[in-house]
LOROMAR-659577 format. One record per residue (C-alpha): residue in three letters; y, z, x. Coordinates in nm, 2 decimals. Example, Ala and Ser with C-alpha at 12.3 -4.5 7.8 and 13.67 -1.06 7.14 Angstrom:
SITE type      v      w      u
SITE  Ala  -0.45   0.78   1.23
SITE  Ser  -0.11   0.71   1.37
// end
This chain:
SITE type      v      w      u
SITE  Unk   0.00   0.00   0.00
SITE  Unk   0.37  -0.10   0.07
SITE  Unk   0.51   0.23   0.31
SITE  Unk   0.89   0.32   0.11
SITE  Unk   1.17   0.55   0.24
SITE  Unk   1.36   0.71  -0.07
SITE  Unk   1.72   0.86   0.05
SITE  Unk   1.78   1.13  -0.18
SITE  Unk   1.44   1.22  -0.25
SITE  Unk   1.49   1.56  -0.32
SITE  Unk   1.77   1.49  -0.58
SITE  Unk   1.79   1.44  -0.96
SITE  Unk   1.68   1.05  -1.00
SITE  Unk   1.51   1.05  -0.64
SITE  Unk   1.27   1.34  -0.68
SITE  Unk   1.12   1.13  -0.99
SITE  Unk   1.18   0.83  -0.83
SITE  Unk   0.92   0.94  -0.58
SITE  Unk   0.69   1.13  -0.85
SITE  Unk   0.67   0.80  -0.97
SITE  Unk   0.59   0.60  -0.68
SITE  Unk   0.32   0.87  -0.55
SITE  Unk   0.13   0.83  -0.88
SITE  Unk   0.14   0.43  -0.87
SITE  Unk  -0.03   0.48  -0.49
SITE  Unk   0.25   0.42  -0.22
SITE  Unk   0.29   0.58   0.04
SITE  Unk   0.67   0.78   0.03
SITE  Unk   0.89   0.91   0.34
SITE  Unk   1.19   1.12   0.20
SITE  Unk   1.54   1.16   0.39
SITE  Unk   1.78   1.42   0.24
SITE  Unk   2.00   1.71   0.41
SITE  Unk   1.99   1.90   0.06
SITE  Unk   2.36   1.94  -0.02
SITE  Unk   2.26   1.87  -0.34
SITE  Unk   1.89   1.81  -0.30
SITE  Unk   1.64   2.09  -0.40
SITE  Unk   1.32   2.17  -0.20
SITE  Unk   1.14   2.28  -0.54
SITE  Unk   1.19   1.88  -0.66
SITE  Unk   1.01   1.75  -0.39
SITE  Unk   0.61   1.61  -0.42
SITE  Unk   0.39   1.74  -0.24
SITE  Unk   0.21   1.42  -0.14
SITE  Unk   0.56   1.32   0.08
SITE  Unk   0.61   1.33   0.44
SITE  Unk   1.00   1.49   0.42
SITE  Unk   1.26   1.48   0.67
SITE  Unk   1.54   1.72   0.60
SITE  Unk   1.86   1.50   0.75
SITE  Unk   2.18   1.30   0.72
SITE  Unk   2.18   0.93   0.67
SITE  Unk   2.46   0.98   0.85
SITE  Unk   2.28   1.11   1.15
SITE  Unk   2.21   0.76   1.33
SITE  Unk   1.95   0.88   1.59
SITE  Unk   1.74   1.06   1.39
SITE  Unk   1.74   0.72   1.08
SITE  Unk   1.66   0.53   1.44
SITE  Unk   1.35   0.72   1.50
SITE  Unk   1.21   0.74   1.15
SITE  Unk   1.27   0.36   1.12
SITE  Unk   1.14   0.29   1.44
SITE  Unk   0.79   0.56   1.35
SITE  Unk   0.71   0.41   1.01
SITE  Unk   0.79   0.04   0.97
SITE  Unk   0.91   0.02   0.57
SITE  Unk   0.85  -0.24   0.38
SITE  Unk   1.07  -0.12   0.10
SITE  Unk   1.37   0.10   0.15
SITE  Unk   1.57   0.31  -0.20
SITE  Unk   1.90   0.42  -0.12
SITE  Unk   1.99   0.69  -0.35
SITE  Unk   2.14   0.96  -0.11
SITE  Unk   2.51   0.97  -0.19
SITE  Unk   2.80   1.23  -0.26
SITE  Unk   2.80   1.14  -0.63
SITE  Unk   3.11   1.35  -0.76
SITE  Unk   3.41   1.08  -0.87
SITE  Unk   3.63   1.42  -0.87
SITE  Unk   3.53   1.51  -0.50
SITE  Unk   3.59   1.17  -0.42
SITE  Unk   3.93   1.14  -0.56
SITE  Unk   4.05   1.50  -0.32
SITE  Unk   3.83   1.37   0.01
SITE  Unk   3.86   0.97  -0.02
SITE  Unk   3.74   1.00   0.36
SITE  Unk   3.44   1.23   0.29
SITE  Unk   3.34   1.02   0.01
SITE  Unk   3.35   0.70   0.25
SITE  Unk   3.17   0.88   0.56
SITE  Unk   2.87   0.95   0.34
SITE  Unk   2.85   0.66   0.08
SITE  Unk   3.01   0.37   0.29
SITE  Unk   2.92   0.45   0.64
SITE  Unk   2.55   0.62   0.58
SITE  Unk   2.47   0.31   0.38
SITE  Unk   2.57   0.06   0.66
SITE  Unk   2.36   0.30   0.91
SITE  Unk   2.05   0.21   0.65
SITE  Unk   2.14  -0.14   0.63
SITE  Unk   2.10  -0.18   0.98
SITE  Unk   1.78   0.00   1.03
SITE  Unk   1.64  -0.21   0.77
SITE  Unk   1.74  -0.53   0.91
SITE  Unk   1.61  -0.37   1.25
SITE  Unk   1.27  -0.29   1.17
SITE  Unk   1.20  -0.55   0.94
SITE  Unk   1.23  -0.38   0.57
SITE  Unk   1.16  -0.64   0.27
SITE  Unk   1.37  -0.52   0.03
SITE  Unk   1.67  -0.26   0.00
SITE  Unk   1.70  -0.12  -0.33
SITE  Unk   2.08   0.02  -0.41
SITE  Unk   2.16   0.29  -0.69
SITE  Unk   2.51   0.18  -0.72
SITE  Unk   2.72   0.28  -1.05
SITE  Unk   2.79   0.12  -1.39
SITE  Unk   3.11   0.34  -1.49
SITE  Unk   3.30   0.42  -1.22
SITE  Unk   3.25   0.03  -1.07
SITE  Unk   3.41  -0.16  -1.36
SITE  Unk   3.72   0.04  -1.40
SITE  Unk   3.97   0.04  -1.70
SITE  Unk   4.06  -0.22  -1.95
SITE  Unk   3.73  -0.44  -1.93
SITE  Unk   3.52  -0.59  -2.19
SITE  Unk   3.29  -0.35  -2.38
SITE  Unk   2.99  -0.38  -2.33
SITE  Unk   3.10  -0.45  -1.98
SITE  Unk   2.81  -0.72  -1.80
SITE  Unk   2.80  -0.79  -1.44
SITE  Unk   2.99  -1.09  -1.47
SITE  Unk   3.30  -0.86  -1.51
SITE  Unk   3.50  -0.82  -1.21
SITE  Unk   3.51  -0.47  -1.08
SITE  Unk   3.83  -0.27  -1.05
SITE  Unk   3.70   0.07  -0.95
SITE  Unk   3.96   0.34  -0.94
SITE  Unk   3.79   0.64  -0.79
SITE  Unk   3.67   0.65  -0.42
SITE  Unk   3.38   0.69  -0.55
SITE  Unk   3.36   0.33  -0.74
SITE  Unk   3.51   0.19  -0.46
SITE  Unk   3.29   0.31  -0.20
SITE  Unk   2.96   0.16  -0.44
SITE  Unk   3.15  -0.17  -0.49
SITE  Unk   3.20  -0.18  -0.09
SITE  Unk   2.86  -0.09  -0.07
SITE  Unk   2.78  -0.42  -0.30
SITE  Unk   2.93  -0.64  -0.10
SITE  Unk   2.83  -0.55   0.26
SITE  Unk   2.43  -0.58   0.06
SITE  Unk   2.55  -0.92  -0.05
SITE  Unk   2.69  -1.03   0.33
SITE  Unk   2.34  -0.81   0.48
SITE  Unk   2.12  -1.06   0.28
SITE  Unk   2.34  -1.44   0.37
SITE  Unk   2.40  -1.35   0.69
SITE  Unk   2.09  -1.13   0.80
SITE  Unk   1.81  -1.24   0.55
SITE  Unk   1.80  -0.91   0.38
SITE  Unk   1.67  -0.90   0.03
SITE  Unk   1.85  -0.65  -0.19
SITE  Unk   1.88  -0.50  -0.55
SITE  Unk   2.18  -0.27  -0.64
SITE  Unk   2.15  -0.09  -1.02
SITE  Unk   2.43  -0.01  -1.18
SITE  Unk   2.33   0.33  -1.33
SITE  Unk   2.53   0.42  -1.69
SITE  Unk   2.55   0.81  -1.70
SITE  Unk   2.18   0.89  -1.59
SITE  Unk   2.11   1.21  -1.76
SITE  Unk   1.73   1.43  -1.81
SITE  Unk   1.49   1.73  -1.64
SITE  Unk   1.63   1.83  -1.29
SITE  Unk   1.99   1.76  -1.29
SITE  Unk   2.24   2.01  -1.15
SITE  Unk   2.39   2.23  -1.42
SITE  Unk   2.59   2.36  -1.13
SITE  Unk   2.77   2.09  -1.05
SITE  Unk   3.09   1.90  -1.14
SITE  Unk   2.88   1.57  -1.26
SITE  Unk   2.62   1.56  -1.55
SITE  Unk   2.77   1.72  -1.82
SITE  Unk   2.44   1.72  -2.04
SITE  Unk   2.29   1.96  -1.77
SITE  Unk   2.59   2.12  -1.80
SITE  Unk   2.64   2.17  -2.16
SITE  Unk   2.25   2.24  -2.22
SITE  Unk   2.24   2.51  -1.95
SITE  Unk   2.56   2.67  -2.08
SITE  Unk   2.46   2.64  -2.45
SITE  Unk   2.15   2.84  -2.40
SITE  Unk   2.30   3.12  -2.25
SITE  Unk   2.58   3.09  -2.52
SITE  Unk   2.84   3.07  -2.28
SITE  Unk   3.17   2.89  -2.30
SITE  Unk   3.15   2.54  -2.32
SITE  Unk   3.47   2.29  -2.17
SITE  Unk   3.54   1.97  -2.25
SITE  Unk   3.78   1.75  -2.03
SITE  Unk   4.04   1.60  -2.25
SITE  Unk   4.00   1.53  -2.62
SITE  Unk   3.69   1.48  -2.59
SITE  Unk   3.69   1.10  -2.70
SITE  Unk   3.58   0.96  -2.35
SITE  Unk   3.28   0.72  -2.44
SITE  Unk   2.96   0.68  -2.22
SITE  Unk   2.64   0.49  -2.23
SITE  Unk   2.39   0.79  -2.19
SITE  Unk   2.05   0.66  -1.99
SITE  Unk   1.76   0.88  -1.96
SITE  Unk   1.61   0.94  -1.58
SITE  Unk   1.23   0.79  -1.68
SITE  Unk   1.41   0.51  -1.77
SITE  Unk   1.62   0.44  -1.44
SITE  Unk   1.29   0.49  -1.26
SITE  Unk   1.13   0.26  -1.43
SITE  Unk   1.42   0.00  -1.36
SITE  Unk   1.39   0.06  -0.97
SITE  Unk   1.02   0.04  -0.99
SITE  Unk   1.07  -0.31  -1.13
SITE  Unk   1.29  -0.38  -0.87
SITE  Unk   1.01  -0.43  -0.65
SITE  Unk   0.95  -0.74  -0.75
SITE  Unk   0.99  -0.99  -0.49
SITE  Unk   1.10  -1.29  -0.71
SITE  Unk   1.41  -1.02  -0.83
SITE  Unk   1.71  -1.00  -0.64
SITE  Unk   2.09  -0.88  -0.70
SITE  Unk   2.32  -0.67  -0.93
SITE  Unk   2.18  -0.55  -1.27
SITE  Unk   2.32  -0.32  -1.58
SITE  Unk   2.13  -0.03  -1.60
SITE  Unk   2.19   0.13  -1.96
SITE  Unk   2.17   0.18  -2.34
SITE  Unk   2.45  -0.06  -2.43
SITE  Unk   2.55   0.21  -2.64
SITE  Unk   2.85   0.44  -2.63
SITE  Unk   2.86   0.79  -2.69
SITE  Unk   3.18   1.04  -2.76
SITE  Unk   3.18   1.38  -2.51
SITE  Unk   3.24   1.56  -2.90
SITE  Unk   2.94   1.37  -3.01
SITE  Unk   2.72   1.48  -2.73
SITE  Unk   2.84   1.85  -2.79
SITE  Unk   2.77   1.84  -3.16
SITE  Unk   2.39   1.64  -3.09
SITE  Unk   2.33   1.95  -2.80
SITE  Unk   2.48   2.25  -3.06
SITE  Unk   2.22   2.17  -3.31
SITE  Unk   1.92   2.16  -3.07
SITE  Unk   2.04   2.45  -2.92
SITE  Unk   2.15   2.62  -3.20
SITE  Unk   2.46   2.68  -3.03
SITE  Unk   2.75   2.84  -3.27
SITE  Unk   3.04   2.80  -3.08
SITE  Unk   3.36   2.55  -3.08
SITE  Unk   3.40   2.39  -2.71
SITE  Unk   3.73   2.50  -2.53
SITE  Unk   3.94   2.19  -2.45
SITE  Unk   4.05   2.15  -2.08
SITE  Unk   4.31   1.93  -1.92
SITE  Unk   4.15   1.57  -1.84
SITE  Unk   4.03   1.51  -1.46
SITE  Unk   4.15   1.25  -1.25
SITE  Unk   3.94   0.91  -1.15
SITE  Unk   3.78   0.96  -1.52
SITE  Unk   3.69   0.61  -1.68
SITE  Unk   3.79   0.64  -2.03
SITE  Unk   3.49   0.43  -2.23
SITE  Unk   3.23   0.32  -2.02
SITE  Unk   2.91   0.13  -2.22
SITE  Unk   2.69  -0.09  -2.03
SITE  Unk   2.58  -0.47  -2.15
SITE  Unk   2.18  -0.44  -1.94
SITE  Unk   2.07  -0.81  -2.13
SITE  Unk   2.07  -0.94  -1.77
SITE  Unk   1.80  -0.66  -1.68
SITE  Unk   1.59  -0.70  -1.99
SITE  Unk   1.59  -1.07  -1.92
SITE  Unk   1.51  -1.12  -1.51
SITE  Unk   1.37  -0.75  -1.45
SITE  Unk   1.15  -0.70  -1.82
SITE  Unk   1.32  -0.36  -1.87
SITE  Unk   1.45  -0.21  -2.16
SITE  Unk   1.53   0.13  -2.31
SITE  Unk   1.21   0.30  -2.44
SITE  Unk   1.39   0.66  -2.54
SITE  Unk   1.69   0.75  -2.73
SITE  Unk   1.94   0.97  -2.68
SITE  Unk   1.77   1.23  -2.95
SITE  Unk   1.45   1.23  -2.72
SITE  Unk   1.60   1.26  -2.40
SITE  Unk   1.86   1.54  -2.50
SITE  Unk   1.54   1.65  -2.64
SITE  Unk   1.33   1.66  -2.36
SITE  Unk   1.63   1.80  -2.16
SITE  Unk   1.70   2.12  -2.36
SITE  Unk   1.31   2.20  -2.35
SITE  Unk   1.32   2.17  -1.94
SITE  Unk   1.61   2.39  -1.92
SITE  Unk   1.49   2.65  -2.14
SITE  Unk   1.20   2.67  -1.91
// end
């Protein structure tokens, strides 16, 4: 079987990313420094390197020790609100710990380098809803600008050094395992906070619009990414928008949560509706969404009250 490196590995997408690929038989090397990256995600059945893409030496020597075939790129600082106070931190990790990658890859002969880019924060403001790929992007976070950048060095890597590449646009990619703790995910967030009946905040009024995706369902995207007759930028989403008041009232009711949310000021770099046309995916990849919002939000509450 194919050997596959998953950056990110131990995070919220990654670690079933590579649950995933362990069951269907490859054989899975996983880089992450865990920042944000928990040892409890990680399988078992992994050979684990606790590092930095950033650290070019040490992405030398695993390169150089276990010849991939296939590399996923999911390591990443992946807050658009860090990015918008620490551009340059933002760029160090997702610009220039991606390039390191590209490199190695192109080095030691990797077939394919699967990219989990952005859907939101890429597009920007004041773009056709459901946005496709054929929209132009005008990212205004570092964050979205530092995934498009990303983008287009994969598209240079691949003309110019004969890499093959995919790059998913994720919509808000939400399920068991995400970070309640941290400033992204706010169904983690909510569902953790609602079940200990704590105060719940909402940025804004409340009316920014996102197309929700369930985690089973982006891992099944990347694993039909693998493909060798695939290559480029695909949608990954519901191409359906949800309110952040919708999401609360949906989450209330499964958590029987009696409490009115508490209204903050908006943050910054914030896309205001985000929905995801993924027609291109469901023709050239074969995926589609297979659960709803209901399920996943679901499935979600159950993990967290466990």
């Amino acid at each position: 079987m194919p050997n596959i490196l998953v950056t990110g590995g131990a995070g919220f997408i990654g670690s079933h990313l590579v649950d995933a690929l362990t069951q269907e038989g490859y054989k899975v090397v996983v880089v992450d420094n865990l920042s944000t990256g928990k040892v409890e995600n990680l399988n078992r059945n992994v050979l684990f390197y606790q590092q930095s893409v950033e650290d070019e030496e040490m992405m030398e020597r695993i390169f150089m020790l276990h010849k991939f075939d296939f590399v996923f790129h999911l390591a990443a600082q992946a807050s658009v609100s860090v990015s918008v106070k620490e551009p340059a931190k933002d760029a160090k990790v997702n610009i220039l710990g991606s390039l390191i990658l590209l490199e190695k890859s192109v080095k030691y002969g990797v077939k394919k380098f699967i990219f989990s880019s952005t859907g939101g924060a890429i597009y920007g403001e004041g773009v056709p809803v459901p946005t496709s790929e054929a929209t132009v992007p005008h990212p205004i976070s570092p964050y979205g600008i530092a995934k498009r950048s990303v983008e287009m060095y994969l598209e240079f890597y691949k003309n110019e050094k004969n890499l093959n590449y995919v790059s998913l646009r994720y919509g808000n990619v939400y399920g068991p395992r995400q970070d309640p703790n941290g400033e992204a995910g706010v169904i983690a967030i909510f569902s953790s906070r609602m079940l200990k009946n704590e105060e719940v905040f909402i940025f804004g009024d409340g009316e920014y619009v996102r197309d929700y995706v369930y985690v089973k369902d982006v891992v099944r995207a990347n694993l039909l990414a693998l493909n060798q007759n695939v290559s480029g930028i695909y949608n990954i989403g519901t191409s359906i928008g949800t309110s952040v008041n919708e999401l609360f009232k949906m989450l209330a009711q499964i958590t029987n949560y009696q409490r009115q949310p508490t209204y903050a000021p908006p943050r910054k770099g914030d896309i205001r509706k985000s929905i995801l046309d993924s027609s291109k995916a469901r023709s050239e990849l074969g995926w589609s969404v297979t659960t709803t919002l209901a399920e996943g939000l679901a499935e979600t509450v159950e993990f967290f009250k466990a």
